[in-house]
BAKEZA-542673 format. One record per residue (C-alpha): residue number from 1; residue in one letter; x, y, z. Coordinates in nm, 2 decimals, always signed. Example, Ala and Ser with C-alpha at 12.3 -4.5 7.8 and 13.67 -1.06 7.14 Angstrom:
- rokol, vodren, east, north, up
- 1, A, +1.23, -0.45, +0.78
- 2, S, +1.37, -0.11, +0.71
***
This chain:
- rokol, vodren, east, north, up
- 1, X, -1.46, +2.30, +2.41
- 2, X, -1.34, +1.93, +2.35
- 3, X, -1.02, +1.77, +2.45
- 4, X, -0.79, +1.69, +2.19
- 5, X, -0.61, +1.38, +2.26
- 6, X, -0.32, +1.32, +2.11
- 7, X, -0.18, +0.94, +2.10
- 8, X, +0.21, +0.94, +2.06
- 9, X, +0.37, +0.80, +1.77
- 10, X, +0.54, +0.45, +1.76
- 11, X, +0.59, +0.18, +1.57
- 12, X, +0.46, -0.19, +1.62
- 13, X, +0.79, -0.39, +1.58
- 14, X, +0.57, -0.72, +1.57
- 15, X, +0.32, -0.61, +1.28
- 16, X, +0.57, -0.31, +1.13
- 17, X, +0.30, -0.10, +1.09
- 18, X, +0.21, +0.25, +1.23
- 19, X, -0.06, +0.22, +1.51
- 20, X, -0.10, +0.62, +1.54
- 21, X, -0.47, +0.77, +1.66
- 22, X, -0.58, +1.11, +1.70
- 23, X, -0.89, +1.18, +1.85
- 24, X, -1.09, +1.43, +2.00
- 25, X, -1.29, +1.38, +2.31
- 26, X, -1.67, +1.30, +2.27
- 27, X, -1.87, +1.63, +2.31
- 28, X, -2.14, +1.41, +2.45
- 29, X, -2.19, +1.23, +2.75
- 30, X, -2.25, +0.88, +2.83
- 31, X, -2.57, +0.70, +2.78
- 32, X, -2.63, +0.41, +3.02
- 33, X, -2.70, +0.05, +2.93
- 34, X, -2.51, +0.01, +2.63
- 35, X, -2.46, -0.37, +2.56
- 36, X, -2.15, -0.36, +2.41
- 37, X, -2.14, -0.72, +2.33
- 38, X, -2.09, -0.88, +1.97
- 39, X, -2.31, -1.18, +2.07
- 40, X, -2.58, -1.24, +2.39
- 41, X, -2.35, -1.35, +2.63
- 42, X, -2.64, -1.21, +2.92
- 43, X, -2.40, -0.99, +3.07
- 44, X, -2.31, -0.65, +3.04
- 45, X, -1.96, -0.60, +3.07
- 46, X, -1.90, -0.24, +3.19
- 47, X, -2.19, -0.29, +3.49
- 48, X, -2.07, -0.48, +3.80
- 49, X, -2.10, -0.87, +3.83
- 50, X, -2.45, -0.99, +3.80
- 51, X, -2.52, -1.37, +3.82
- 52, X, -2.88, -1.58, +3.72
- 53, X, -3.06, -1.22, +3.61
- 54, X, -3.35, -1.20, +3.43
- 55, X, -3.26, -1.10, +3.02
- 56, X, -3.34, -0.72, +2.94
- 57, X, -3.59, -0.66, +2.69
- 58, X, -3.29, -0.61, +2.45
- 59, X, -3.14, -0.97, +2.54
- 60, X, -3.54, -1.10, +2.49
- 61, X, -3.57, -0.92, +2.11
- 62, X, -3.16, -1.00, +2.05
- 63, X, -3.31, -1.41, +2.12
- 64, X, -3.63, -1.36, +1.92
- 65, X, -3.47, -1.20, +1.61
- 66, X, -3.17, -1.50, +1.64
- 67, X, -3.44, -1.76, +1.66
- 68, X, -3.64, -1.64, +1.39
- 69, X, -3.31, -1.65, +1.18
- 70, X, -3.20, -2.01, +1.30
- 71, X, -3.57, -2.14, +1.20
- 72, X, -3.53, -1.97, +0.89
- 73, X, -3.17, -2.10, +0.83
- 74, X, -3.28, -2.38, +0.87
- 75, X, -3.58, -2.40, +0.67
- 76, X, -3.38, -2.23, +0.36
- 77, X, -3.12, -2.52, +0.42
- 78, X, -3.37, -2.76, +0.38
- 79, X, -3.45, -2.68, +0.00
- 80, X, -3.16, -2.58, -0.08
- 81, X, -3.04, -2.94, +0.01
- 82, X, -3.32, -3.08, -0.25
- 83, X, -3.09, -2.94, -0.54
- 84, X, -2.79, -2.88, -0.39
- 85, X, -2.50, -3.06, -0.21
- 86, X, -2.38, -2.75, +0.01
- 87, X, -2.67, -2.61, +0.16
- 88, X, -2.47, -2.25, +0.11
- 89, X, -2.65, -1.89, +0.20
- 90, X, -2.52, -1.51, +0.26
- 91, X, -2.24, -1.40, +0.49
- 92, X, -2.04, -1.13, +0.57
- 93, X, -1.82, -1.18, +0.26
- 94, X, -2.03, -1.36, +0.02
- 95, X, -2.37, -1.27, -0.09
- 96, X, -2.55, -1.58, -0.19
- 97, X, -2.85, -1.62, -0.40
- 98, X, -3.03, -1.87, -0.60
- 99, X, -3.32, -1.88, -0.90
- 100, X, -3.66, -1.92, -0.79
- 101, X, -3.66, -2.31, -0.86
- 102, X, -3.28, -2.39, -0.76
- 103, X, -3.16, -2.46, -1.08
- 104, X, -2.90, -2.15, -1.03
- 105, X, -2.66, -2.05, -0.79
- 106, X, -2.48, -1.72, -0.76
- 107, X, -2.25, -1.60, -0.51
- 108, X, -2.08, -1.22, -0.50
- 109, X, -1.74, -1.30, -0.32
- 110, X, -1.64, -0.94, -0.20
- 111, X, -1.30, -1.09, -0.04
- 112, X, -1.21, -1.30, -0.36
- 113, X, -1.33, -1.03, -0.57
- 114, X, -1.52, -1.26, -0.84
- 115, X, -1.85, -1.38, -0.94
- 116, X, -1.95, -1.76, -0.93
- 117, X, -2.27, -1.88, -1.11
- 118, X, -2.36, -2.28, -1.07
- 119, X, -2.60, -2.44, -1.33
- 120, X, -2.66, -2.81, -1.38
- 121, X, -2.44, -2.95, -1.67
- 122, X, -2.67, -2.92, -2.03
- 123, X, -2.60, -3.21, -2.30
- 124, X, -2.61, -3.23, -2.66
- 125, X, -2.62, -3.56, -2.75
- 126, X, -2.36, -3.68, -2.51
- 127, X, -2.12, -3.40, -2.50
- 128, X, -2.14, -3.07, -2.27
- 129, X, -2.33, -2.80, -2.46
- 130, X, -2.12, -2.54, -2.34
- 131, X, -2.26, -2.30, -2.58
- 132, X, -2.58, -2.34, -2.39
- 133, X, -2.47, -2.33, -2.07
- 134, X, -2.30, -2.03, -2.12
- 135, X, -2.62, -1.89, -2.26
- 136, X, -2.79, -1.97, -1.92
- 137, X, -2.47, -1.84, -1.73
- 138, X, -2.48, -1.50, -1.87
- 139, X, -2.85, -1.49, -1.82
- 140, X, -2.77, -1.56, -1.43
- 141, X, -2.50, -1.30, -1.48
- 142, X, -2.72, -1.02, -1.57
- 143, X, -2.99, -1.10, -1.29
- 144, X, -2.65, -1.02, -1.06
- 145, X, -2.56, -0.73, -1.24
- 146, X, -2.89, -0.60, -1.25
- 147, X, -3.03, -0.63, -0.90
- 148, X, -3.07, -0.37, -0.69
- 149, X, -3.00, -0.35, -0.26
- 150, X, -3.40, -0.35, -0.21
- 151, X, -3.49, -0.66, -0.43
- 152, X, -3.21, -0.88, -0.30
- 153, X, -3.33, -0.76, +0.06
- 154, X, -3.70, -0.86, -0.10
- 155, X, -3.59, -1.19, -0.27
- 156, X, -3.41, -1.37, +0.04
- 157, X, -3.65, -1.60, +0.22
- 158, X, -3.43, -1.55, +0.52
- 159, X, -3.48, -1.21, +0.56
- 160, X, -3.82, -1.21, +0.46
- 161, X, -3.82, -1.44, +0.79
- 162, X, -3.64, -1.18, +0.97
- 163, X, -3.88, -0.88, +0.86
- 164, X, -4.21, -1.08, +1.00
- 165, X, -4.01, -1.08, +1.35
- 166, X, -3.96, -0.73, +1.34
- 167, X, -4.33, -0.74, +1.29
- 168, X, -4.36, -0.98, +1.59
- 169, X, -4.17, -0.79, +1.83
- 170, X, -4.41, -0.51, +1.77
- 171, X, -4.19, -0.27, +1.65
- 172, X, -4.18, -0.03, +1.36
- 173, X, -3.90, -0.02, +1.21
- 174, X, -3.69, +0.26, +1.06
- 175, X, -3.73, +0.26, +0.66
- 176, X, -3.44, +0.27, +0.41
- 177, X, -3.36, +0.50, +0.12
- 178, X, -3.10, +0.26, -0.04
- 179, X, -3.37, +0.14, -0.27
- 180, X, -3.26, +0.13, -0.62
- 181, X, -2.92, +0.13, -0.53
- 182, X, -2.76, -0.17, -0.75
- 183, X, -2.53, -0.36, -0.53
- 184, X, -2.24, -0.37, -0.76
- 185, X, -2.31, -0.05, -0.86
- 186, X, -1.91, +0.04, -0.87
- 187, X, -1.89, -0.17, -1.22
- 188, X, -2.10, +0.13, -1.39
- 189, X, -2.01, +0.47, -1.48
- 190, X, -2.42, +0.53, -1.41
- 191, X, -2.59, +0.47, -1.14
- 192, X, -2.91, +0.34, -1.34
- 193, X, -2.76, +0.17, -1.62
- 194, X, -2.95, +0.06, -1.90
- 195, X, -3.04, -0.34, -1.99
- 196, X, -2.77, -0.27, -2.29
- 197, X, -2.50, -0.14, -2.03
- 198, X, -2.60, -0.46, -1.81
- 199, X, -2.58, -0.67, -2.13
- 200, X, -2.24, -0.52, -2.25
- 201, X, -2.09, -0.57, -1.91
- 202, X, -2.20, -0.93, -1.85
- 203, X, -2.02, -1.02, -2.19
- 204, X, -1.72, -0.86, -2.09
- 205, X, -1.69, -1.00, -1.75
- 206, X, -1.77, -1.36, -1.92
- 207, X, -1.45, -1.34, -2.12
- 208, X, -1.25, -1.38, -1.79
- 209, X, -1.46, -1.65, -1.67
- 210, X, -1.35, -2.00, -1.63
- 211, X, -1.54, -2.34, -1.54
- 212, X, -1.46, -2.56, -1.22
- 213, X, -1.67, -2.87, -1.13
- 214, X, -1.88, -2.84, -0.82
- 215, X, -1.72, -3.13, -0.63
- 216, X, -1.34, -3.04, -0.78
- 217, X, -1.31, -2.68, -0.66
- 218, X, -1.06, -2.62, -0.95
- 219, X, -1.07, -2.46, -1.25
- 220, X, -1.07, -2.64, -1.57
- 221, X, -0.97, -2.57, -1.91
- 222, X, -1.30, -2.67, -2.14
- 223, X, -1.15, -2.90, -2.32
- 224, X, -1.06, -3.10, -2.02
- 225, X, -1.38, -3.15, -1.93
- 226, X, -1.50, -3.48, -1.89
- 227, X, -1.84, -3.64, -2.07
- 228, X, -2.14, -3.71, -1.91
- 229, X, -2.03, -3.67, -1.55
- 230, X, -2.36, -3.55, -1.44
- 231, X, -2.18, -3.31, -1.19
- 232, X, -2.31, -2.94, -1.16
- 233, X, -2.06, -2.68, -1.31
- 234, X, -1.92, -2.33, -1.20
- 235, X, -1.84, -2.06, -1.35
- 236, X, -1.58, -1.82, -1.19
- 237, X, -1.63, -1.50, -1.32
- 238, X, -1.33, -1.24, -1.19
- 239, X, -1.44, -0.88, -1.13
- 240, X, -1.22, -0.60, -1.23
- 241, X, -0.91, -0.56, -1.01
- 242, X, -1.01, -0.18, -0.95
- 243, X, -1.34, -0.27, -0.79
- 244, X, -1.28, -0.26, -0.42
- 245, X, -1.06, +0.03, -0.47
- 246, X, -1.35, +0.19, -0.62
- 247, X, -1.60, +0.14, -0.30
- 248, X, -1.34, +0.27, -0.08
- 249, X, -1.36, +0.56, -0.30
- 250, X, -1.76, +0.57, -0.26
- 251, X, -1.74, +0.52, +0.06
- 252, X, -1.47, +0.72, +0.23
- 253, X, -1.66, +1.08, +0.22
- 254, X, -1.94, +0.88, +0.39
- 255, X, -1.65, +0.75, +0.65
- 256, X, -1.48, +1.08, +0.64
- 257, X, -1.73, +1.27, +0.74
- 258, X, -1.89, +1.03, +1.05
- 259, X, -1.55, +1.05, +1.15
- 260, X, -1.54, +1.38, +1.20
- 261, X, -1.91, +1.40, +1.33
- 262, X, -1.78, +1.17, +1.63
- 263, X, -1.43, +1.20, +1.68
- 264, X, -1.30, +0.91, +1.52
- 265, X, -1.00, +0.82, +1.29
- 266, X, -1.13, +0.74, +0.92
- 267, X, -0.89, +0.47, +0.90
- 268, X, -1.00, +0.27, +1.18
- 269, X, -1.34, +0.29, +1.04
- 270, X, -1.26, +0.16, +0.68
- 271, X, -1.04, -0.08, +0.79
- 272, X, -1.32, -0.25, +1.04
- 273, X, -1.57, -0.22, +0.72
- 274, X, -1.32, -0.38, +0.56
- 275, X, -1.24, -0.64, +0.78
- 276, X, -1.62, -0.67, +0.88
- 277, X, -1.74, -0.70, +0.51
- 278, X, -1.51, -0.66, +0.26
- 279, X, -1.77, -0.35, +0.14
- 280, X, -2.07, -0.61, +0.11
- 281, X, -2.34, -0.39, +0.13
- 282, X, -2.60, -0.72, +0.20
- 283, X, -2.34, -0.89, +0.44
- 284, X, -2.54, -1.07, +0.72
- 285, X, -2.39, -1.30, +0.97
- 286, X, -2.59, -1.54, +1.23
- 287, X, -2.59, -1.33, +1.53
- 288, X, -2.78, -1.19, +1.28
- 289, X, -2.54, -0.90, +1.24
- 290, X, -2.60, -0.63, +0.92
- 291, X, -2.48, -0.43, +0.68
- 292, X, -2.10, -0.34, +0.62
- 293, X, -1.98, -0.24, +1.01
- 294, X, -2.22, -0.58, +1.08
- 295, X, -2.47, -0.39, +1.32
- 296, X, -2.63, -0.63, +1.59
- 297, X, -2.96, -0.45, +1.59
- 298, X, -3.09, -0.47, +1.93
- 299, X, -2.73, -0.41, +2.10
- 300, X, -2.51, -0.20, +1.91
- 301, X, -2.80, -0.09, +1.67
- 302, X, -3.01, -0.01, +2.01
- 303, X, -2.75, +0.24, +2.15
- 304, X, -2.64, +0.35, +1.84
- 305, X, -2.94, +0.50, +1.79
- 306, X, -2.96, +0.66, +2.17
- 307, X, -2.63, +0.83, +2.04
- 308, X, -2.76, +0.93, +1.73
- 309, X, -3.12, +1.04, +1.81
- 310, X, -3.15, +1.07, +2.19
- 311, X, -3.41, +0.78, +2.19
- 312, X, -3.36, +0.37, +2.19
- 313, X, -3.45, +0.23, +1.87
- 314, X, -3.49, -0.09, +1.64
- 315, X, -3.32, -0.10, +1.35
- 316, X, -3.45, -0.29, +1.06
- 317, X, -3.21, -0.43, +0.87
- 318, X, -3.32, -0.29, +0.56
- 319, X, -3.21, +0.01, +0.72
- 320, X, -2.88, -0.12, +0.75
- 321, X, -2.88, -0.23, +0.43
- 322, X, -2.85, +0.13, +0.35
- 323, X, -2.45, +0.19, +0.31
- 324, X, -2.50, +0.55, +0.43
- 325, X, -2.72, +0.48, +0.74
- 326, X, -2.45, +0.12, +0.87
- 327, X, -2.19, +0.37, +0.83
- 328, X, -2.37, +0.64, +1.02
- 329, X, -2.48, +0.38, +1.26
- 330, X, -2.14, +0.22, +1.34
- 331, X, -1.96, +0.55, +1.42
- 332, X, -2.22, +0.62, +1.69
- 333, X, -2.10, +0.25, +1.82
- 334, X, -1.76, +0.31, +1.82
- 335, X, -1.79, +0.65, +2.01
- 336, X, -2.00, +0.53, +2.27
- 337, X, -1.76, +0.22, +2.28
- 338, X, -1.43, +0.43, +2.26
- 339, X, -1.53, +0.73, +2.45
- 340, X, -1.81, +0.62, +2.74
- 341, X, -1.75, +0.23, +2.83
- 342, X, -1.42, +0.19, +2.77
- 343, X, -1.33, +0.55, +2.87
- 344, X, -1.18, +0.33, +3.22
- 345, X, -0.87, +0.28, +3.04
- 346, X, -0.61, +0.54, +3.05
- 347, X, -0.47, +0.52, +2.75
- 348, X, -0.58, +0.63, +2.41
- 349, X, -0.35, +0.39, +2.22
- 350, X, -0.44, +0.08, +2.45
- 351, X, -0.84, +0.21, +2.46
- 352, X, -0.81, +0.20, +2.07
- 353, X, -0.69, -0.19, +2.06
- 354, X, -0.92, -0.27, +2.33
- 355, X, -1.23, -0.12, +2.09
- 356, X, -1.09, -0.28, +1.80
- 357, X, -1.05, -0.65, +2.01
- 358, X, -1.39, -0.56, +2.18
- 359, X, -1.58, -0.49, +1.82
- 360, X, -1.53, -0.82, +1.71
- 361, X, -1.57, -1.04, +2.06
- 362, X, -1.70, -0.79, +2.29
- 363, X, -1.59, -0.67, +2.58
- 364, X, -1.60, -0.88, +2.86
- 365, X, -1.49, -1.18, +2.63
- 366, X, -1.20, -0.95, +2.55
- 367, X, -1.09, -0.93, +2.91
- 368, X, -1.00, -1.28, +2.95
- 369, X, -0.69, -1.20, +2.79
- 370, X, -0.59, -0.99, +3.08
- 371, X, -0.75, -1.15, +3.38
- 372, X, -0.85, -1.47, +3.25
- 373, X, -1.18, -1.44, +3.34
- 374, X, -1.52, -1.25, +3.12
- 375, X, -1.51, -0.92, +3.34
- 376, X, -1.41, -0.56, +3.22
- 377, X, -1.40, -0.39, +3.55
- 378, X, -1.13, -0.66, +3.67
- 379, X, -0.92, -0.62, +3.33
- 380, X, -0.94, -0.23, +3.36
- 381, X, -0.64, -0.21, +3.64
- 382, X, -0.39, -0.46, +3.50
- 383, X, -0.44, -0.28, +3.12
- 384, X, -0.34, +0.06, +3.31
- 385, X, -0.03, -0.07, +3.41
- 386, X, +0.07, -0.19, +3.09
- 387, X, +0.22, +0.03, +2.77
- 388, X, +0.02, +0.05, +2.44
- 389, X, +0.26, -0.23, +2.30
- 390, X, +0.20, -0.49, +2.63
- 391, X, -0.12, -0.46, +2.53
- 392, X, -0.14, -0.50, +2.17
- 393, X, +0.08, -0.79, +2.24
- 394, X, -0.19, -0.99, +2.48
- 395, X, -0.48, -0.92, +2.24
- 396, X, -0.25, -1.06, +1.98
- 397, X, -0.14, -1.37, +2.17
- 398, X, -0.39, -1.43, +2.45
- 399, X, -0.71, -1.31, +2.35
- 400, X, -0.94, -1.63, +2.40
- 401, X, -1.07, -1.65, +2.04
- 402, X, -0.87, -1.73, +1.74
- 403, X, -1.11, -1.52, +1.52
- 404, X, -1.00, -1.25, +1.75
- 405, X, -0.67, -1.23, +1.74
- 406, X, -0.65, -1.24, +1.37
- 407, X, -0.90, -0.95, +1.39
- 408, X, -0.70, -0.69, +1.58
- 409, X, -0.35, -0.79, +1.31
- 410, X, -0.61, -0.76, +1.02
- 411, X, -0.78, -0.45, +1.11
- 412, X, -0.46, -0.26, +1.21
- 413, X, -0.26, -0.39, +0.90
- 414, X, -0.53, -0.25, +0.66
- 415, X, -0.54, +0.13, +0.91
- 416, X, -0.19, +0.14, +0.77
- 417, X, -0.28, +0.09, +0.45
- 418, X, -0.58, +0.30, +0.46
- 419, X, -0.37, +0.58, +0.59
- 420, X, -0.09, +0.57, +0.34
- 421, X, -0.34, +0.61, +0.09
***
């Protein structure tokens, strides 16, 4: 029968906020050679010391999946630069795409909550044809609107990049089901909606929308607008206010339920999705990290999948495109983070900040905030003799990245939140 550990209640004077866990012990037991860090650092920091060894065939494909992004970063970058000033592509918050000869640029923010579409300016004569422009905008619109998880994955050159190094590394990569899933599907009552639903929705949405130049980064009335400037124009296009509170709703069953499955608090979860990804289901970063919990696929993704199916495995990130599968995937992480490699410290309160601090840095990064050096198994005595709040406190002040530290207040304010709810 499993442990139930219960973490005692207290409040945070520092943050005012509730930092209350329950969880149940893990009924399964720990798998060895977890890499537990966010980056390739070339050290694993729940294994003793190791100096000048030889990268793991996990550190090898973590390098060749990373360089096969850079190269194709780069590359992207490069054209993108022909048409535009700010060579911009995807992140964790922003999904970023452009039409097939540049003209266009959209962007999803999922932490701003709005929709920005760039065209060159369009003349009449020598006045802005805004009618026009408009025209072309709501076409760009629709394409957002319209386009499902699978043929934004498709569309990206990057990630077309990234799918020929799976293909390189010799691996076959687990398929996703997300498929026609539309990646703002929360702004339709059906989950295949029709090219009149699109249509209708795109028109309504443009009634918010407001113009900003491209240099300016501030919105203008369109009257204001000056003539012939020759500048490329934005439109900022807000998204309903209820949107984000809708894909917590889509989501939390999902959460709920992986919870459960491996002893984890929901809250925790959807604040960390929240905080990872602001419910992006295409966010990527440059590790290259994917999907909403922003899976490092041959680290996290790796042992993930040791937790989940008793046998190492790539990840494609196509697969953790899938909303279902990253969320799935990143509970296995956090129990084998939580409940076998960090199971050293004592506490379930302090073990809980640790996991959040180590998510986002990993953990022998984490530790310099204790020790001052990049070494778990020399932190691990100095947390046990601290209280929850002592330790909270370092990661606040002293852990070594700024990033960090913002990471563990963000994460913990939105648990609160999520838990009131």
């Amino acid at each position: 029968m499993s442990a139930v550990v219960q973490v005692n209640n207290g409040v945070i004077r520092k943050l005012t906020l509730v930092a209350v866990m329950v969880l149940t012990a893990s009924n399964g037991s720990a798998n060895g050679g977890w890499v537990i860090e966010r980056d390739d650092r070339g050290d694993s920091p729940l294994l003793k010391e190791r100096k000048s060894i030889a990268m793991t065939p996990e550190q090898q494909e973590q390098q060749q999946l990373a360089t096969a992004y850079q190269k194709a970063l780069h590359e992207e970058q490069e054209r993108i630069r022909e048409h535009w000033s700010s060579p911009e592509v995807s992140s964790p918050q922003r999904w970023v795409s452009y039409a097939e000869d540049y003209s266009s640029k959209r962007v999803v923010d999922f932490e701003r909550n709005h929709i920005e579409i760039s065209v060159d300016s369009i003349f009449k004569g020598s006045r802005l044809d805004f009618s026009a422009m408009s025209g072309k905008v709501t076409g760009q619109l629709e394409w957002v609107l319209g386009t499902s998880i699978e043929q934004a994955v498709s569309q990206d050159p990057i990630q077309k990049a990234i799918t020929e190094a799976y293909a390189s590394l010799g691996q076959a990569p687990k398929p996703s089901d997300a498929g026609a899933e539309l990646v703002l599907k929360e702004l339709f009552t059906s989950a295949r909606p029709s090219a009149v639903d699109i249509r209708n929705t795109a028109a309504t949405l443009m009634r918010k929308s407001s113009i900003r130049y491209q240099a300016l980064n501030a919105s203008l009335d369109l009257a204001a607008v000056a003539v012939n400037t020759g500048k490329k124009l934005t439109y900022v296009i807000p998204l309903p206010d209820n949107r984000i509170r809708k894909k917590v709703v889509e989501y939390r069953p999902e959460v709920s339920k992986n919870a459960q499955r491996f002893s984890l608090s929901a809250d925790v979860m959807m604040a960390i999705i929240h905080t990872e990804s602001h419910f992006n289901p295409l966010a990527r970063s440059h590790i290259p990290a994917f999907g909403l919990m922003q899976i490092v696929p041959s680290t996290a993704g790796r042992d993930a999948t040791r937790k989940l199916y008793k046998k190492s495995s790539l990840l494609s990130a196509q697969y953790l495109y899938n909303p279902k599968k990253n969320i799935e995937v990143g509970a296995a992480y956090l129990n084998v983070l939580y409940y076998d490699y960090l199971n050293e410290i004592k506490n379930p309160e302090s073990r809980l900040y640790y996991t959040i601090a180590a998510y986002n840095a990993g953990a022998s990064s984490v530790a310099r905030a204790f020790v001052g050096k990049p070494s778990f198994q020399a932190a691990v005595g100095t947390i046990n003799k601290m209280t929850p709040e002592q330790v909270l406190e370092r990661l606040l002040t002293k852990a070594p990245r700024k990033e960090t530290r913002l990471y563990v207040e963000k994460v913990l304010k939105r648990r609160a939140y999520y838990a009131s709810l």
